[in-house]
C-alpha positions in Angstrom: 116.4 128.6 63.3 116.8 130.8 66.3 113.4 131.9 67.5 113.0 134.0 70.7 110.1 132.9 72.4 109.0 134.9 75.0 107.5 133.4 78.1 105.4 135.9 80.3 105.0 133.8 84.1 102.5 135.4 86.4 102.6 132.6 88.8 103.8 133.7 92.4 106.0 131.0 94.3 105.6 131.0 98.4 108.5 130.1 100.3 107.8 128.9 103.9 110.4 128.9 106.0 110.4 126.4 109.2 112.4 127.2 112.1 114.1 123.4 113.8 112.8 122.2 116.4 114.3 122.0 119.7 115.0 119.2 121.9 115.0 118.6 125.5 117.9 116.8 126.9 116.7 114.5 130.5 119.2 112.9 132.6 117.0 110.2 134.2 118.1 109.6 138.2 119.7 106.1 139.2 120.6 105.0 142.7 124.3 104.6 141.7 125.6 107.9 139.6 127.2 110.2 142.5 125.4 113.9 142.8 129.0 114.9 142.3 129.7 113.6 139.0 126.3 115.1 137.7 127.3 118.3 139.0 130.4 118.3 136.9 129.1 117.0 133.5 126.3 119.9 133.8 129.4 122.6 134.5 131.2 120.8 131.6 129.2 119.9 129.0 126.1 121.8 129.5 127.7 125.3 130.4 125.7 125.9 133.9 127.0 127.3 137.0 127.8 125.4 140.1 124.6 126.9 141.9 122.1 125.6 138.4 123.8 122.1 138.5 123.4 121.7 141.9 120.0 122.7 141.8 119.2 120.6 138.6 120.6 117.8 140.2 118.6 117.8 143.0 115.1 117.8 140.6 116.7 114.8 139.0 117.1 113.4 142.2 113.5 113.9 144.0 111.3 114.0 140.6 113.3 111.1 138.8 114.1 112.9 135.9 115.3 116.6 134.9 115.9 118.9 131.9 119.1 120.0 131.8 119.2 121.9 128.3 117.0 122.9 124.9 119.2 122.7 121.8 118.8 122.1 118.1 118.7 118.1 117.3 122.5 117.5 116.6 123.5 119.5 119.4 121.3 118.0 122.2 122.5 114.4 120.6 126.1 115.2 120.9 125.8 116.1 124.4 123.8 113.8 125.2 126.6 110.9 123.7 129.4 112.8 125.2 127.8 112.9 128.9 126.7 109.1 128.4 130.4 108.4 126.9 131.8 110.2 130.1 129.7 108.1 132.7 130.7 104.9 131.0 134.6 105.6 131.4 133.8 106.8 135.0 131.9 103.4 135.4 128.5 105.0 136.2 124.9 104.0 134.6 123.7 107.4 134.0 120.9 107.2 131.4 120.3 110.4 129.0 116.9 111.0 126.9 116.7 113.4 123.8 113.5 114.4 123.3 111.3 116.7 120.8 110.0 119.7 123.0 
């Protein structure tokens, strides 16, 4: 009983293809977090140049909050976690947001 059926589709499928989203990552300023130390997690974990951190770090100081990077989700969360894991063994209380830009 073999029967070859033939099926004729005319039927058109649309792919749509969304590019991620990107997050912001915020260091949020606090009175006891040295400059210094923000300067260096920017230089190691973020990738900027002495003359960027310093200058980001002096927005989170006067405005209470900067960006200091745009990444895809698990990015931004890992360096978010790693630059909260790093103030926490240096004893500082440096807060860090993720958010959707």
């Amino acid at each position: 009983m073999n029967e070859d059926i033939a099926i004729d589709l005319d039927e058109k499928i649309e792919r749509t293809v969304k590019e991620p989203d990107f997050y912001k990552v915020v260091f949020l300023n606090d009175e006891h977090t040295p400059m210094e130390f923000v300067i260096e997690m920017l230089k190691e974990i973020f990738g900027h140049s002495e003359e960027t951190s310093k200058s980001i770090t002096l927005t989170i100081h006067n405005e209470g909050a900067g960006i200091v990077g745009v990444y895809t989700h698990e990015i931004a969360e890992q360096k978010g976690i790693e630059t909260v894991s790093n103030a926490r063994a240096s004893g500082f209380p440096l807060q860090v947001k993720v958010e959707v830009e």
